[in-house]
C-alpha positions in Angstrom: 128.7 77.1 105.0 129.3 75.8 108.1 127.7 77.1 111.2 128.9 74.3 113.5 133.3 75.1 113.7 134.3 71.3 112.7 131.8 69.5 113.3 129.3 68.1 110.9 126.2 71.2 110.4 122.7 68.8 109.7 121.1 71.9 109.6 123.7 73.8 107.3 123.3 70.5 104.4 119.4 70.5 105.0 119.7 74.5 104.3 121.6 74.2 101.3 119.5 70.9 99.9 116.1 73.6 100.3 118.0 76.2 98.3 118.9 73.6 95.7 115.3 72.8 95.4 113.4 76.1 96.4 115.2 78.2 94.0 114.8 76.1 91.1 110.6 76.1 91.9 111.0 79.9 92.2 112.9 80.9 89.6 111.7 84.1 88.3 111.5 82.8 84.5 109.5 79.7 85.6 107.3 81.9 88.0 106.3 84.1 85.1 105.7 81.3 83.0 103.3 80.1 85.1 101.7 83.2 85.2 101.4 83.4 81.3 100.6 79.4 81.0 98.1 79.4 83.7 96.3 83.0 81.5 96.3 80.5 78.4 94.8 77.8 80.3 93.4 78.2 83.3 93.6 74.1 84.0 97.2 74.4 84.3 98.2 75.2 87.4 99.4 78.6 88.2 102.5 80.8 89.6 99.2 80.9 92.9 98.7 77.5 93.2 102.5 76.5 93.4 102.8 79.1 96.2 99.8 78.1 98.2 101.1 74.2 98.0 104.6 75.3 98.5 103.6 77.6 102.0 101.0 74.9 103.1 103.7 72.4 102.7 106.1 74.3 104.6 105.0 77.0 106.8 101.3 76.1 107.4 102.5 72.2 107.7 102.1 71.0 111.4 105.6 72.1 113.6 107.7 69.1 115.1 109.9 69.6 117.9 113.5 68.7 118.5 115.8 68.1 114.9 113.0 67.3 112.9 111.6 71.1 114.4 115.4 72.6 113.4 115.0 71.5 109.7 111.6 72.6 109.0 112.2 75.7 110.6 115.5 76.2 108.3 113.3 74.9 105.1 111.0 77.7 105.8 113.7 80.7 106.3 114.9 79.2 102.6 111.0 79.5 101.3 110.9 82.9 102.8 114.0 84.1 101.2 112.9 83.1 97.6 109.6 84.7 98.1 110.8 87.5 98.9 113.7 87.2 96.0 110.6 86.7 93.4 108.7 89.4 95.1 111.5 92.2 94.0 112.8 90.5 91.2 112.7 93.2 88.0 113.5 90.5 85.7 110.0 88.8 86.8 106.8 89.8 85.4 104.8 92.4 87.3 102.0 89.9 87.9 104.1 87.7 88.8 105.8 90.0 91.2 102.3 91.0 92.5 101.6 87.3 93.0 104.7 86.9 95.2 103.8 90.3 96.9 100.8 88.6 98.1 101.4 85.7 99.5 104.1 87.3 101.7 101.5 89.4 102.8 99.4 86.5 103.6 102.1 84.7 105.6 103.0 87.8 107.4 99.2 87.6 108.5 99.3 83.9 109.3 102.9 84.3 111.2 100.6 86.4 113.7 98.4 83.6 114.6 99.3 82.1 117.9 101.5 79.4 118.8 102.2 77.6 121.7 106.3 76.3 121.8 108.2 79.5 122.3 110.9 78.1 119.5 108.0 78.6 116.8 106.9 81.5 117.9 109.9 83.4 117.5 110.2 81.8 114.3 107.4 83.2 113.1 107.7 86.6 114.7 111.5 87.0 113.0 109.1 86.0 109.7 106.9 88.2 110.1 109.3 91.3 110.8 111.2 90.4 108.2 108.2 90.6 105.7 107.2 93.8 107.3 110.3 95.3 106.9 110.5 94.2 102.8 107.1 95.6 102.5 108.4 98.8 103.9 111.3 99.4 101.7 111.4 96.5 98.9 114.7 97.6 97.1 116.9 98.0 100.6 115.6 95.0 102.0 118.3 92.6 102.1 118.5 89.4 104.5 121.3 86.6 104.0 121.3 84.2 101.1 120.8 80.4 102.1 123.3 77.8 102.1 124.8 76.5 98.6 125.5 72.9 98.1 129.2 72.2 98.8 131.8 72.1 95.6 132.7 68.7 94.0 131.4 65.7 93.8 129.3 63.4 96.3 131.3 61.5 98.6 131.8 58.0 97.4 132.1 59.1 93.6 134.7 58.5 91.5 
């Protein structure tokens, strides 16, 4: 998807590489596996502790400004969305649902915190509205899917 008309999108291919990479991590069969693994043996890390790295490494990770800003603010919309996805996701376990469910409620606390650019402020007021706005009415909630990877090969293969 392009955003930009003709021109090359930067944000549009670092969009659709998150989604490539976010969706995989929160996959609803892995999630609950880590739920079940993580019950068996609590010394392997569970569906928690990959969303408390995953938001710390993304949301909670210090805002840049400028392109580098742009990116990790489209990274964190993709993070959001899967959250959210595993959050409501009947095929998932109901712990692991719950586990979801919670840390979207944590980041919809942390988006409150103060910031000082006005460009990451509004990102994470639109975050936090659009948690809200899931927690109010889960199975009408809808917000847009992020970017896929283009079709075909890489440029430069044969």
């Amino acid at each position: 998807m392009r955003r930009t008309g003709l021109t090359f999108d930067p944000l549009g291919a670092a969009e659709s590489a998150a989604n490539l990479t976010v969706r995989m991590i929160l996959n609803s069969e892995r999630a609950s596996r880590l739920v079940e693994q993580h019950a068996r043996d609590p010394r392997i890390p569970g569906l928690k502790d990959v969303l408390d790295r995953l938001v710390k490494s993304t949301w909670q990770s210090p805002m840049e400004t400028g392109m580098a800003g742009e990116v990790h603010r489209v990274v964190d919309s993709v993070v959001l969305y899967y959250l959210i996805a595993l959050a409501k996701d009947e095929a998932a376990s109901s712990q692991t649902r719950a586990i979801a469910a919670s840390k979207l409620d944590e980041l919809r606390r942390w988006t409150g915190t103060p910031q000082t650019a006005s460009s990451i402020a509004a990102h994470l007021a639109a975050a936090g509205l659009q948690i809200r706005r899931f927690q109010e009415n889960p199975k009408e909630f809808s917000i847009p899917a992020p970017a896929e990877m283009p079709p075909g090969q890489p440029i430069g293969e044969e």
